[in-house]
N, C-alpha and C positions, 0 to 999 in steps of 0.2 A: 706369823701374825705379829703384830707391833706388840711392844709391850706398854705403850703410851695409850692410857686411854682419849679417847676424840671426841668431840664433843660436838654437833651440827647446827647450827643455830638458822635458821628460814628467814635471810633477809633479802627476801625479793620487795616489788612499791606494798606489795600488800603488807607483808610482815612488817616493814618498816612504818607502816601507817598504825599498827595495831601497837609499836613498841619493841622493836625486834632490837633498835639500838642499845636500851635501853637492858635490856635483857642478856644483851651480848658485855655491856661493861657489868650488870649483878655477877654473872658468869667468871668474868673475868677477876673479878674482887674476892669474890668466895672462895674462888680456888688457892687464890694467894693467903686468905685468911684461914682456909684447911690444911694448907702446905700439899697440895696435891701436886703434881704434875699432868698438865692434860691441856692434849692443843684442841684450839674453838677454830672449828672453818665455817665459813660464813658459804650461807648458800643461795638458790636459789628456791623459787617458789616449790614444792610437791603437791600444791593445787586442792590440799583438802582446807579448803578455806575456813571453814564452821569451827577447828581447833586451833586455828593463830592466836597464840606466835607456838609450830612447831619447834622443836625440839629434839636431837636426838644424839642419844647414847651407846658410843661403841665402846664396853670396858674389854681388855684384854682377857680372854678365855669367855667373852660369853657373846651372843647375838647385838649385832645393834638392835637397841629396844627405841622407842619414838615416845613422845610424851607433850600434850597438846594442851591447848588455854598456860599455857607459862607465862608469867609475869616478873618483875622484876622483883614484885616485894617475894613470890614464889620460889627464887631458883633456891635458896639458901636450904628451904628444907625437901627440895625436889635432891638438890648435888648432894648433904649429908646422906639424906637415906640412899639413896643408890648406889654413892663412892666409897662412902665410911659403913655404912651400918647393911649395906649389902642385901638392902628390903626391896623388889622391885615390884612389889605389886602396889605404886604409889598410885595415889587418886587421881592422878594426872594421865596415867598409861593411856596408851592408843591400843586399844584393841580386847583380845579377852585375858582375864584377870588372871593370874598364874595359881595353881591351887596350896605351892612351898609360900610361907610368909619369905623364906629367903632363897632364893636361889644358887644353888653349885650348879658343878656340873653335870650331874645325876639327874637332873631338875630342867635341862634345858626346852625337853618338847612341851613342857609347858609353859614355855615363854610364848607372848603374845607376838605375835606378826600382823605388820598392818597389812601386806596387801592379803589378809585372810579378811580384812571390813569389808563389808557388801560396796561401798564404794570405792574399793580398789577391784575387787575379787575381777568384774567381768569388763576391767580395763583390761587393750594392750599396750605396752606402752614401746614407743617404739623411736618417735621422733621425744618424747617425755624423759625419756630412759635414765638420762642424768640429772635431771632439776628434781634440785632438792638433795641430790648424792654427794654431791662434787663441789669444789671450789671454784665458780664460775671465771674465777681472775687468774686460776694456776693453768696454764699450758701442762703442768707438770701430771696435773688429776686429769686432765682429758685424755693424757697419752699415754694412761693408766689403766681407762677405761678403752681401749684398741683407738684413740684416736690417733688420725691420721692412717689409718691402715686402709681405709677407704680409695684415700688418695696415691698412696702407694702402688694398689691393683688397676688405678684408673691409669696411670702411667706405665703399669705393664699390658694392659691392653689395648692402648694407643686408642685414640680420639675416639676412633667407629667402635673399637669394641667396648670402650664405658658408652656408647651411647645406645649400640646392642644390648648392655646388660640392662639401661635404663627400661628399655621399650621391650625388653621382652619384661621387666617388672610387674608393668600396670600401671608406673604412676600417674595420675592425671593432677593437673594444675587444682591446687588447695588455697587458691587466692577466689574461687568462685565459677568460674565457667566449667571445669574439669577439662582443658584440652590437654588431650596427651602428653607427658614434656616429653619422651623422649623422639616424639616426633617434631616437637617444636628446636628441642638442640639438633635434629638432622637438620632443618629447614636453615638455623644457622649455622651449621658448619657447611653447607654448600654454598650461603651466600657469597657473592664477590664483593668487594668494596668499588664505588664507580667511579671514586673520580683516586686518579691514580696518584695524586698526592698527599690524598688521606685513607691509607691503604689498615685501618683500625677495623675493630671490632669489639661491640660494649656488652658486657652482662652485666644486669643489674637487680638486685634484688629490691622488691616492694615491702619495706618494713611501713606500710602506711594504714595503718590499722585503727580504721574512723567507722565502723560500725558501733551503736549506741552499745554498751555492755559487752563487747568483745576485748581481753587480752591474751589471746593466745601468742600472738608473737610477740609480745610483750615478755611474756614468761620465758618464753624460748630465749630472748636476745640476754635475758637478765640470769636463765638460769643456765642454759649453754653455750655462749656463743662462740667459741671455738667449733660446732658442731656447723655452725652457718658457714661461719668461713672456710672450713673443709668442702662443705656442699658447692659454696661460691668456687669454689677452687677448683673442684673437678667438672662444674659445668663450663667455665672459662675454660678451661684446656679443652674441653670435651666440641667443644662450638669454633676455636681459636682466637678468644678473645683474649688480650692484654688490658684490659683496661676494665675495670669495675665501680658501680654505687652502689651503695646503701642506701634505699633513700627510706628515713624515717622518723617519724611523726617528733617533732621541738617538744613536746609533751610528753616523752619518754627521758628526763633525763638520766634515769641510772643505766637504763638500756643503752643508751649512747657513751654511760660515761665506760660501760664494761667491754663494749665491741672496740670504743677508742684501746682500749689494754689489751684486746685481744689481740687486733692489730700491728698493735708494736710489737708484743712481743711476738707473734708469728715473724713477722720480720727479720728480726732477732736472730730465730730461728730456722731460716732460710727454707721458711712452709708462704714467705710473702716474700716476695719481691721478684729478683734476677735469677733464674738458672733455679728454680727450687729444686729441693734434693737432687739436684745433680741431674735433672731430667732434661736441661734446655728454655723450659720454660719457663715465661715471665707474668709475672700480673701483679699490677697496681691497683689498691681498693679504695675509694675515697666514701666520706661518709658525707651524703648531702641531705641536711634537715629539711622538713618539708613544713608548712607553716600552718597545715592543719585542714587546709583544702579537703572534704571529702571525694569528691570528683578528681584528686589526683591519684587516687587509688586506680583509675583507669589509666593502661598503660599510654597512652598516646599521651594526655596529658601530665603524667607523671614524667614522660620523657622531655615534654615543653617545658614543666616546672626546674628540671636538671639542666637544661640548655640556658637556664634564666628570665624565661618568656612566662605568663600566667599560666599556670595549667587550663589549658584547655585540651578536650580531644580533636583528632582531625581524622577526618574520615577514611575507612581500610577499603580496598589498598592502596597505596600500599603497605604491608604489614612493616613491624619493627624488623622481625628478621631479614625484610631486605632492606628498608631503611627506618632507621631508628634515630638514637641519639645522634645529635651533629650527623645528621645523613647516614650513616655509615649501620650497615648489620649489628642486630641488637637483640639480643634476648633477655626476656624479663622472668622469673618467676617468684615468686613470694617465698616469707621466710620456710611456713611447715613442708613446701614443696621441696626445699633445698637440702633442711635438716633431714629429709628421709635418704637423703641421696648419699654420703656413707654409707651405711648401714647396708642398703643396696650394692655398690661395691664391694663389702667384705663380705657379705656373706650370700651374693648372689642373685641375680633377677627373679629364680625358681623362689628364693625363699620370701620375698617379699608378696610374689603373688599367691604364694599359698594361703594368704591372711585374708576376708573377703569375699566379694562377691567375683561372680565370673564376669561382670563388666565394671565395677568398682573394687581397685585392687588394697591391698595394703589397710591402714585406719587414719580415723579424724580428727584431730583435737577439736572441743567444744569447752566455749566459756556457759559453763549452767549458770544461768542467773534467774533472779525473778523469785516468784513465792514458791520457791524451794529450800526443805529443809538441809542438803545439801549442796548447797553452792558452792563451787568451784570451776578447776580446770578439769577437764574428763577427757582421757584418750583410749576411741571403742573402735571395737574392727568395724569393717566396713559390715553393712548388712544388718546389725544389731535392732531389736524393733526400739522405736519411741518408748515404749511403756518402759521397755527394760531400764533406760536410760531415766526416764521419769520417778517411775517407782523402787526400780533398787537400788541403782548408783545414785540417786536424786536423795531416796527415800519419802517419797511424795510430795503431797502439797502443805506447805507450813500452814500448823491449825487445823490438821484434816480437813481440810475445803475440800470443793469439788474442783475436778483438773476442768479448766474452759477451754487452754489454746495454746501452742507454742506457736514465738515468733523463731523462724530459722533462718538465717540467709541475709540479717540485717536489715537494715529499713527499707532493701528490695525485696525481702525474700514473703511467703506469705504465712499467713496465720492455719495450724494445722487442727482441728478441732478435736473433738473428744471420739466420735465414729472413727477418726483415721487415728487412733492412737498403735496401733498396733502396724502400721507401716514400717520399712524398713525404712534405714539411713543409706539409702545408696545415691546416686546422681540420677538416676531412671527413675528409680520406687517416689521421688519427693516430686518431680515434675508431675508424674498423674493427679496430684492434690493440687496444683496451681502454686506449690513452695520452689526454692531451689537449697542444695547447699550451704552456697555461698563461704566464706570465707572461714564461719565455725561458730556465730551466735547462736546461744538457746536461748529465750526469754521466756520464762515460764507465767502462766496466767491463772489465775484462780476465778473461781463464781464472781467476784465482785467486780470482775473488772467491764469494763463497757466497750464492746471489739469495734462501734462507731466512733467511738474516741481515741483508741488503738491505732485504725486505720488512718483518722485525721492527724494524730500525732507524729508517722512515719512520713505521711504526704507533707506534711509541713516543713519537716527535716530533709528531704530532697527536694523540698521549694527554695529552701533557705540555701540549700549545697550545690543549684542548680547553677551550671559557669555560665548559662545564660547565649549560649553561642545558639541551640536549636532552637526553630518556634515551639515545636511540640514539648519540649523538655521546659523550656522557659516560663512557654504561657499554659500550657494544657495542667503541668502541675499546681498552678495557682487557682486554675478553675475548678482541679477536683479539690483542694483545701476549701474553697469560697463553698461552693456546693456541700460540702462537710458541716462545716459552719453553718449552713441555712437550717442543714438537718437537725443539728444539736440547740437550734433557738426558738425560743418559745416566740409565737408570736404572729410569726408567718403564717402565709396563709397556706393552707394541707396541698392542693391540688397545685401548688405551684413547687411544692416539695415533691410531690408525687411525680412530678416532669420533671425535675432535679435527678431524681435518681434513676430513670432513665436514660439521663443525659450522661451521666456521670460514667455510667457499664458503656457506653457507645464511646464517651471522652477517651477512657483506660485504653481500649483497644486500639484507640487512635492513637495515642502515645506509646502503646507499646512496641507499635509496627515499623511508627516513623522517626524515632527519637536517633541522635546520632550516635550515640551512646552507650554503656552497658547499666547507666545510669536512669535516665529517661526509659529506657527499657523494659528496664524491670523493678520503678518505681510503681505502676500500678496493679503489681502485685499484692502488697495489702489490701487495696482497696478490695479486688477482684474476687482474692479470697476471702473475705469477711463477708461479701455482698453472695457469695456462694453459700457458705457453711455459717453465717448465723443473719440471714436475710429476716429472723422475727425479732432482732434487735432492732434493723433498721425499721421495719415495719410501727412496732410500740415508739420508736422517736416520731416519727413521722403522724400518722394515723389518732395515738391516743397524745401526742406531746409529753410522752413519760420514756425515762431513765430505767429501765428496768434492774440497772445494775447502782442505780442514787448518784453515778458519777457525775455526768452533765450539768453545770450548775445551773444552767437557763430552765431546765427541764424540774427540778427538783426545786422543792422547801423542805426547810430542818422543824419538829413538831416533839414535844415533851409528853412524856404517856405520866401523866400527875398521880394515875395509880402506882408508879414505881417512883416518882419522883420524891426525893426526902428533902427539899430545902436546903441543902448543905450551902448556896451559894458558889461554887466552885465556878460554874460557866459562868455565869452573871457578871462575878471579877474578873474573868478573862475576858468577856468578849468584845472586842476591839470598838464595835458601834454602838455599843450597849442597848443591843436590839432584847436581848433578856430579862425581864422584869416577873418581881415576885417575893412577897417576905420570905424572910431567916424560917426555917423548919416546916413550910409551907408550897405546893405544889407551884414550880414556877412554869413561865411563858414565854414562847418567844415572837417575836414583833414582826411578822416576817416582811413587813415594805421596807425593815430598816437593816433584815440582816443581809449579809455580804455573802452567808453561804462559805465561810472561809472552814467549818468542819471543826473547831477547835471543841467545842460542848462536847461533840460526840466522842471527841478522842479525850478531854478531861474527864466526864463525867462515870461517876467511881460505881456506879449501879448501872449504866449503860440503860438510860430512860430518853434520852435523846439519837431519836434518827431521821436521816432523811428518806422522805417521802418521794 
């Protein structure tokens, strides 16, 4: 063991948003002002989001301890107590509290472990395993942690047999659909290139991650990327591709600026370029930004967008793997697809599939977001139910509310209600409810939210994302927003609402069947599930012209209960149209032809006597 204490400091976009820079020069000042000796490696995300900016401490002879909410005016009495004064049950700790005020070494099993926290405990972490451990910029920490051993056995098994080991895995594509890859890397390694003077073949990885509240491969590129480019590297040999993209999102810049270092020095290090390790072979990676497109998340137009053309899709087949980028055999998969692919090499197809379900192998990463007390990044086996993930990795609904809905699978995938909370995560178990996958968003929902607005707000995001090349994707998703719309406004008249939604279950299915895309697809999936599993939401928009949930502003007025009301003025001065009237220390009012409905009273108001109706 070192005799250098280490110091970890979590500066992934998250951390670095919360103050991680900041925290890392206190870090660095203090120590010099202690006379310590102790190296700070900067890391990547560990995804327990709710304690940023993590922290973590490896002193010499005792466990790395972890220590969360650090701040910069914090570190000074967080480093005295733990380095000098040897107290590590500080109020900062991750975990359970030690029962020694000081710890030896006599004292160690009652040192706190976080992954003993109900949101780690029934992680696996697998494509995770190094974010947050490691220094995402050292080649030196990766190849510490077995990397590159992956690629080592994929070169002693020759093409067919890393693609053997792939496909007896289980892994299927974690960009959305689930297709096999290791049958997708056979499909290209038999393709031939056709015209015999461009005799190439392209893998490319899909760093294009445009679901609303999704960063998992954000996390990944910022917290391992050396682990991508190992994975790119043995599916290129595995297919015989020499030539590679990255293609990912202009909106990632620490994630591009850490794959550009990983890059190099892989290079450097003859794990990139000409003849690596001594095998023969060659691959060239280049990194191509995409401009933000959601529809180039589809590989056909993701491959248009590489070629320099608009991303659009073009109709299969034929597929990529017989022609792809610039013509020529192409295989694509995404980043968490790639990252499991070491891991697989070293220690085996048998051992990845023992993780899982019998037809979803291996685990998921999921961004938890939404009104949850646990938000983060979450990596669960396959198979695990909803709840588990809701209520103990989650830890439920912020404010004890009632759980209404997860959205899964992105602004295609569908809304899963509170009856189906105890389904599994697999690719099978999520299609009987009308949800999919998809790439790894959670959106979590509470009582208040209104699933008619939900679904108008996901339809409008694939109106807006729509490349416009299908009728059914172009115009069919404009009509179920329009339709949307009629439902949520006051005004109209009932029975022409009541044919609306009608139209709308007949519309969905019309676009789902004929759309060209994976886009149009399975964009009327929210609609489909919401009009499924909460059809007496739409029913009270429509029928009574009431918001059941106060969201809808057409549907709703804001009204003051003057028996709770104290005069204080607070809303009165804030409200933008001064639709609020009423003296100092006396019950006020509000005007409602003049209010805008903008929610501020409600969210001021220090007795909570304003609501909407």
């Amino acid at each position: 063991m070192s005799d250098r204490t280490k110091i970890y400091v979590g500066m992934g976009t998250c951390g670095l948003a919360a103050g991680a820079k900041f925290v890392f020069e206190a870090i660095s000042n203090t120590l010099k002002n202690l006379k310590i000796d102790a190296e700070i490696i900067p890391t990547g995300c560990v995804g327990y989001c709710k304690r940023e900016i993590i922290v973590d401490i490896a002193k010499p002879g005792y466990p790395k301890l972890s220590y969360g909410d650090v701040t910069a005016a914090n570190v000074e009495g967080l480093l005295k107590s733990v380095l000098v004064d040897n107290v590590h049950n500080h109020k900062l700790i991750i975990g359970k509290y030690p029962t020694a005020e000081v710890i030896n070494k006599d004292d160690l099993n009652e040192v706190p472990n976080i992954n003993d926290l109900p949101f780690f405990k029934k992680q696996r972490r697998l494509v995770l395993k190094n974010c947050g451990h490691i220094n995402p910029e050292s080649l030196q920490d990766y190849l510490a942690f077995e990397g590159y051993e992956g690629l080592k056995k994929a070169f002693a098994a020759g093409q067919l047999g890393a693609i053997d080991e792939v496909k007896k895995s289980g892994l299927r594509g974690r960009g959305g659909g689930g297709f096999p890859t290791g049958m997708k890397w056979e499909f290209g390694n038999k393709s031939v290139p056709k015209d015999p003077d461009n005799q190439k073949k392209y893998m490319i990885c899909n760093a294009d991650e445009g679901d609303p509240g999704a960063f998992m491969d954000r996390s990944v590129l910022e917290g391992d990327p050396f682990s991508l480019l190992e994975g790119m590297t043995i599916a290129a040999y595995a297919i015989g591709a020499s030539y590679g993209y990255i293609y990912v999102r202009a909106e990632y810049p620490l994630a591009i600026e850490r794959l550009e270092n990983a890059i190099k020095l892989a290079k450097e290090n003859n794990l990139l370029g000409e003849n690596i390790l001594g095998s023969g072979f060659n691959l060239e990676l280049k990194i191509k930004k995409g401009a933000g497109a959601f529809v180039c998340g589809e590989e056909t137009a993701l491959i248009g967008s590489i070629e320099g053309k608009r991303g659009m899709p073009n109709p299969r087949p034929p597929f990529p793997t017989e022609s792809g980028a610039f013509g020529c055999p192409t295989v694509i998969n995404n980043v968490e697809t790639l990252a499991n692919v070491p891991g697989i090499l070293r220690h085996g197809g048998d051992w990845f599939a023992s993780v899982g379900t019998d037809n979803s192998k291996g685990t998921k990463v999921f961004a938890l977001t939404g009104k949850i007390n646990n938000a983060g990044l979450v990596e669960v086996p396959m198979g695990i139910s909803l709840r588990e993930i809701i209520y103990e990795i989650g830890n439920g609904i912020i404010d004890d509310k009632k759980y209404k809905s997860v959205q899964i699978g992105g602004p295609s995938g569908g809304c899963i209600s509170e009856e189906n909370l105890d389904i599994k995560i697999d690719y099978e178990s999520l299609k009987t409810v009308g949800a999919m996958m998809g790439s790894g968003g959670l959106v979590v929902m509470d009582e208040g939210t209104c699933m008619v607005d939900v679904a108008k707000y996901f339809v409008e995001f694939c109106t807006k994302e729509s490349c416009g090349k299908c009728t059914p994707c172009r115009e069919g998703t404009m009509r179920m927003f329009e339709i949307l719309e009629k439902i949520t406004t006051k005004g109209i008249d009932k029975q022409e609402k009541i044919d609306s939604v009608k139209h709308l279950e007949h519309l969905a299915g019309v676009i789902r069947d004929t759309s060209l895309c994976g886009l149009g697809q399975t964009a009327p999936n929210p609609v489909l599930s919401t009009l499924k599993y909460f059809k007496n939401e739409y029913d009270a928009h429509i029928y009574d012209e009431k918001c059941p949930s106060g969201h809808c502003k057409s549907l709703i007025h804001y009204e003051i209960d003057e028996s709770k009301c104290i005069g204080c003025g607070i809303c009165k001065a804030k409200c933008p149209t001064g639709a609020i009237v009423g003296e100092r220390k006396s019950p006020h009012k509000i005007q409602t032809e003049v209010c805008v409905k903008c929610d501020q009273c409600v969210q001021l108001c220090p007795v909570k006597a304003i609501a909407a109706k």
